[in-house]
C-alpha positions as CSV (number, residue, x, y, z in Angstrom):
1,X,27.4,22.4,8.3
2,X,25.9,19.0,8.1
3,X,28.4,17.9,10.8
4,X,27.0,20.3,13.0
5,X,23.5,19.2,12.4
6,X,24.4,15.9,12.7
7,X,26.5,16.2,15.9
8,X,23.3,18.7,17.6
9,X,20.6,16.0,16.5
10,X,22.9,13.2,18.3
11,X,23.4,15.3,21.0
12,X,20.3,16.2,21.8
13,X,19.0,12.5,21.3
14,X,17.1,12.9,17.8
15,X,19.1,11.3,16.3
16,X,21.1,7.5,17.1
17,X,24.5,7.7,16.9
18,X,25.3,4.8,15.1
19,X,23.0,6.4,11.9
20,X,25.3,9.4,11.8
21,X,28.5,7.5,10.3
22,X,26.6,5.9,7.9
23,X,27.4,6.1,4.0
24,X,26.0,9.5,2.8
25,X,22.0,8.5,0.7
26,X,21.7,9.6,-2.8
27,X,20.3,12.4,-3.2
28,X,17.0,12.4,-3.1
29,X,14.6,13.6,-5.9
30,X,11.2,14.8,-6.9
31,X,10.2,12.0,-8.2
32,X,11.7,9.8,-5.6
33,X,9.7,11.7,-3.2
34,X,6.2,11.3,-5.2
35,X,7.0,7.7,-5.9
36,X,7.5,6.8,-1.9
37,X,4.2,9.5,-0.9
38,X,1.9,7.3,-3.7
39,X,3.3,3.9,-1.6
40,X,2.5,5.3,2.1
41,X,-0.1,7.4,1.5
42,X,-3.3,6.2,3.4
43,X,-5.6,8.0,0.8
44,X,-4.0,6.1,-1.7
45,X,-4.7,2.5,-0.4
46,X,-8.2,3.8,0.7
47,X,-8.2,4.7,-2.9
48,X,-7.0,1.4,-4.7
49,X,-10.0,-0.4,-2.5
50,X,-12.5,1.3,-3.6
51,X,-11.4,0.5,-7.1
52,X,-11.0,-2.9,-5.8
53,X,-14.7,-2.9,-4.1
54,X,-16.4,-1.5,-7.9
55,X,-14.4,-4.2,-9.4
56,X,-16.0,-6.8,-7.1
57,X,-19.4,-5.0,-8.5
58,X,-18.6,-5.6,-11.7
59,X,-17.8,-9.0,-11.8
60,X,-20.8,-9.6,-10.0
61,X,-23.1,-7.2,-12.2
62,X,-22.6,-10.2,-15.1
63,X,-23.5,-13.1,-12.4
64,X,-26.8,-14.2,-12.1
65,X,-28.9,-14.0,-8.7
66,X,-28.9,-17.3,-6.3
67,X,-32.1,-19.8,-6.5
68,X,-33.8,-19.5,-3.4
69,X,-35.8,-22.1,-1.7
70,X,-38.6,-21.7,0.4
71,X,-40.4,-24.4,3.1
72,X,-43.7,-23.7,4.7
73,X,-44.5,-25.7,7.6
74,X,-47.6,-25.9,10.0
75,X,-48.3,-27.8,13.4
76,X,-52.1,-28.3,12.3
77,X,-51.1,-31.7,12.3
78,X,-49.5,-32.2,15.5
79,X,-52.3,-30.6,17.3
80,X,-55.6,-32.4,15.9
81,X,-53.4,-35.9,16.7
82,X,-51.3,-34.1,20.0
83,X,-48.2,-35.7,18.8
84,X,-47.0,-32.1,18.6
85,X,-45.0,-32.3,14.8
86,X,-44.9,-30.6,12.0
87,X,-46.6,-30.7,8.4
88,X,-44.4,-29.1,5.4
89,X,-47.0,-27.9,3.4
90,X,-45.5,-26.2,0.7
91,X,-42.0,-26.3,-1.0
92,X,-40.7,-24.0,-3.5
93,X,-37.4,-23.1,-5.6
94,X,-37.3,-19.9,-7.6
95,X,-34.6,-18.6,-9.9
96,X,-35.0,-14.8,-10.8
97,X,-34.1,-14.5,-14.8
98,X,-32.3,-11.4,-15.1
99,X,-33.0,-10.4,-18.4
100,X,-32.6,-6.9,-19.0
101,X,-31.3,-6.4,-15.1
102,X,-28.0,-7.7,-16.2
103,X,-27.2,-5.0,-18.7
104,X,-28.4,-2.4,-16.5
105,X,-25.9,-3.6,-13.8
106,X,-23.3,-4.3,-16.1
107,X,-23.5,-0.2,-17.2
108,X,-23.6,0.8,-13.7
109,X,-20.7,-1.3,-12.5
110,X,-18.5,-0.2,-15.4
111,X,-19.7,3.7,-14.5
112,X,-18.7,2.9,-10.5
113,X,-15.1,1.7,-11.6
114,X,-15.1,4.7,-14.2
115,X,-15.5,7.0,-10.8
116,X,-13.3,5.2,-8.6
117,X,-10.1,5.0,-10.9
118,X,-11.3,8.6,-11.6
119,X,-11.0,9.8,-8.0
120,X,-8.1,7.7,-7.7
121,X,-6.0,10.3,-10.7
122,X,-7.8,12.9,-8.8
123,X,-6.4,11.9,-5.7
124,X,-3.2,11.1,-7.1
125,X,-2.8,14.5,-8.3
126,X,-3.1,16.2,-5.6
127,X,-0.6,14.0,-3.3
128,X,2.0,14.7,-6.2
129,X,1.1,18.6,-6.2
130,X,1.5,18.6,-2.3
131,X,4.8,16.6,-2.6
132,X,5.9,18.9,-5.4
133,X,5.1,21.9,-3.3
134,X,6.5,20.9,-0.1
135,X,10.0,19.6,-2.3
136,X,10.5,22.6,-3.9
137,X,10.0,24.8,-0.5
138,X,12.9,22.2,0.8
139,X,15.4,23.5,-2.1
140,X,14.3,26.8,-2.0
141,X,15.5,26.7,1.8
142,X,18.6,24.5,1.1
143,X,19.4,26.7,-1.7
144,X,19.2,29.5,0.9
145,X,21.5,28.0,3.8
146,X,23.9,27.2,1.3
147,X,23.9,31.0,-0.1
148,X,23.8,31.9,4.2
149,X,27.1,29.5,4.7
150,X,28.8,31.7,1.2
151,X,28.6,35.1,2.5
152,X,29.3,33.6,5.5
153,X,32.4,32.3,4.6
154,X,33.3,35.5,2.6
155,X,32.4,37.5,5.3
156,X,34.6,35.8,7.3
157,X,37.6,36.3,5.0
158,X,36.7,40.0,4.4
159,X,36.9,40.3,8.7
160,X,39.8,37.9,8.9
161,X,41.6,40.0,6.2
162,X,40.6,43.7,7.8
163,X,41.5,42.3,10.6
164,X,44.9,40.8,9.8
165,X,45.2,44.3,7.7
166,X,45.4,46.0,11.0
167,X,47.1,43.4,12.6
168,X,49.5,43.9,9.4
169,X,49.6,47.6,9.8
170,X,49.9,47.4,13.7
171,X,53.1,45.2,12.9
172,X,54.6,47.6,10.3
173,X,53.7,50.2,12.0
174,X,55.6,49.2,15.2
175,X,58.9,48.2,13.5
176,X,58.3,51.9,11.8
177,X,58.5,53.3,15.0
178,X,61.3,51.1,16.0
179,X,63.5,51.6,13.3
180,X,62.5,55.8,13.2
181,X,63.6,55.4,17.3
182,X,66.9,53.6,15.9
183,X,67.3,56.0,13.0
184,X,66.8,59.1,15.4
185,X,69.1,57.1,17.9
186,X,72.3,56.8,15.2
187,X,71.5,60.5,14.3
188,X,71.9,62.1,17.1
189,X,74.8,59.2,17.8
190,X,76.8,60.4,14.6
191,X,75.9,64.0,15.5
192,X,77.4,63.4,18.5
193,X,80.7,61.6,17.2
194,X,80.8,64.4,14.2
195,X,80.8,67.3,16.7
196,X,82.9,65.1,19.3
């Protein structure tokens, strides 16, 4: 049967011909099949960046805030001389302390990561159920073309061996009829000779 398939999916250009006569692959198996969804699967990589992204968040909830610096500048100067420049007139560098901020963050970064990797199981979960669903429909239908292809192939004997019954009868029946035509023929032979 899988020649068939094979030879109609070449045929029909689904297929190259140069992958039909490789080696037969291993059977392939549930797990196999969740194991290769979990690699491809889009939601899974979205997934696994977003635990990435809250672990960037954490790292950063322990970190404390850049200085900032600040320059204020006026052109009072340049206008009362009309030289046109500028005066800084102030300068400043500030540091926020963050002294009870970094706990806070600290216990909302470690929640964020708690959700992500939790989604992530979630998701997870639900790519395997799929997988496991759509597997199991694909052995329920294997299991049911290779029961189709069994009582094919015994209905196929049971009509080859009516048929070759009645071929078989047909036969016997015909040399019955020849030898009852021979047997009625030396009958009425002797018959002939006895009375003769």
């Amino acid at each position: 049967m899988r020649t068939i398939l094979v030879l109609l999916l070449t045929g029909s250009g689904l297929v190259n011909s140069s992958l039909t006569w490789a080696e037969p692959a291993a059977r392939w198996t549930l797990a196999a099949s969740i194991q290769r969804a979990v690699e491809v699967a889009p939601e899974m990589k979205t997934a696994d960046a977003e635990i990435g992204k809250q672990q960037g968040k954490l790292e950063q909830a322990g970190a404390w805030p850049n200085p900032s610096v600040s320059i204020q500048v006026n052109n009072k100067l340049g206008i009362e001389d009309a030289s046109g420049g500028y005066d800084v007139t102030q300068l400043a560098i500030s540091q926020p302390l963050p002294i009870a901020r970094l706990t806070h963050q600290r216990k909302q970064a470690e929640a964020g990561l708690a959700v992500a990797e939790a989604q992530r199981r979630q998701q997870q979960l639900s790519l395997e159920h799929k997988v496991a669903q759509r597997f199991h429909a694909l052995q329920l239908a294997e299991a049911k073309l290779q029961l189709a292809e069994e009582r094919f192939q015994q209905a196929r004997l049971i009509w080859y061996s009516r048929h070759g019954r009645v071929r078989l009868l047909n036969t016997v029946s015909s040399q019955v009829r020849s030898l009852n035509t021979f047997c009625n023929s030396r009958i009425v032979s002797f018959t002939a000779q006895a009375l003769g």
